[in-house]
Each structure stands twice: as structure tokens, then as C-alpha cells.
C-alpha positions as CSV (number, residue, x, y, z in Angstrom):
1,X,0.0,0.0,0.0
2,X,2.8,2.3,0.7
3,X,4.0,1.6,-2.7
4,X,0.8,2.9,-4.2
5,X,0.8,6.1,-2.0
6,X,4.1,6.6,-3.2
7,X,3.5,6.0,-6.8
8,X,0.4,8.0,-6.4
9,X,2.3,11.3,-4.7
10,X,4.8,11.5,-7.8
11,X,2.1,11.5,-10.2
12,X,1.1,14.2,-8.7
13,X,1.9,17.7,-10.6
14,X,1.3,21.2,-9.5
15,X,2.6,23.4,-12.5
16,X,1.9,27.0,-12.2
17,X,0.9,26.6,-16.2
18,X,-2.6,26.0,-16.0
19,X,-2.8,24.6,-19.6
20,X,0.6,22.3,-18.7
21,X,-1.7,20.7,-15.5
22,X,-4.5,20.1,-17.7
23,X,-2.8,18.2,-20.3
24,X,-1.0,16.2,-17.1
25,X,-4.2,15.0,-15.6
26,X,-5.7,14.1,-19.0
27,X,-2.6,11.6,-19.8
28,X,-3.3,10.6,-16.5
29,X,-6.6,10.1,-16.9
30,X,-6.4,8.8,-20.4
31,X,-3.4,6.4,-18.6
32,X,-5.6,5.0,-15.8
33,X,-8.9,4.0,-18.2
34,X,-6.7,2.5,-20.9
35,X,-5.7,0.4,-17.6
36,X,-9.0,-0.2,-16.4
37,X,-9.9,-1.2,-20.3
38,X,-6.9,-4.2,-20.7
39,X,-7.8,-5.6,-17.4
40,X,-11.5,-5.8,-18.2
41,X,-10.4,-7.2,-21.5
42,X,-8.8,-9.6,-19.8
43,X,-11.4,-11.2,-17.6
């Protein structure tokens, strides 16, 4: 679990470029359903 935390803390980014945190949290995003897709994929 502390692995995950971890993990999750350096994903974080706090730009001061608002456009630049934007396009962060949609790869992100776009990162985490591609995710969710495979695995559901693979059940």
C-alpha cells in the first residue's frame, strides 16, 4: 500500500501553467482507463 501512495504522490503535478496541469491530468486520466480497459479485457 505504501507503494501505491508513493506511486500515487509522484504522479502528482502542481505546474503553475494551467494549460501544462491540464494536459498532465488528462494523460493521467487517459493512462488509468486504458488500464481499467486491458484488465476488463482480460477477464
Amino acid at each position: 500500500m505504501n507503494e501505491l501512495l508513493r506511486l500515487a504522490r509522484s504522479l502528482r503535478c502542481e505546474p503553475a501553467n494551467p494549460r501544462a496541469a491540464f494536459a498532465h491530468r488528462l494523460r493521467i486520466g487517459l493512462a488509468v482507463a486504458s488500464l481499467i480497459l486491458i484488465l476488463s479485457l482480460l477477464r
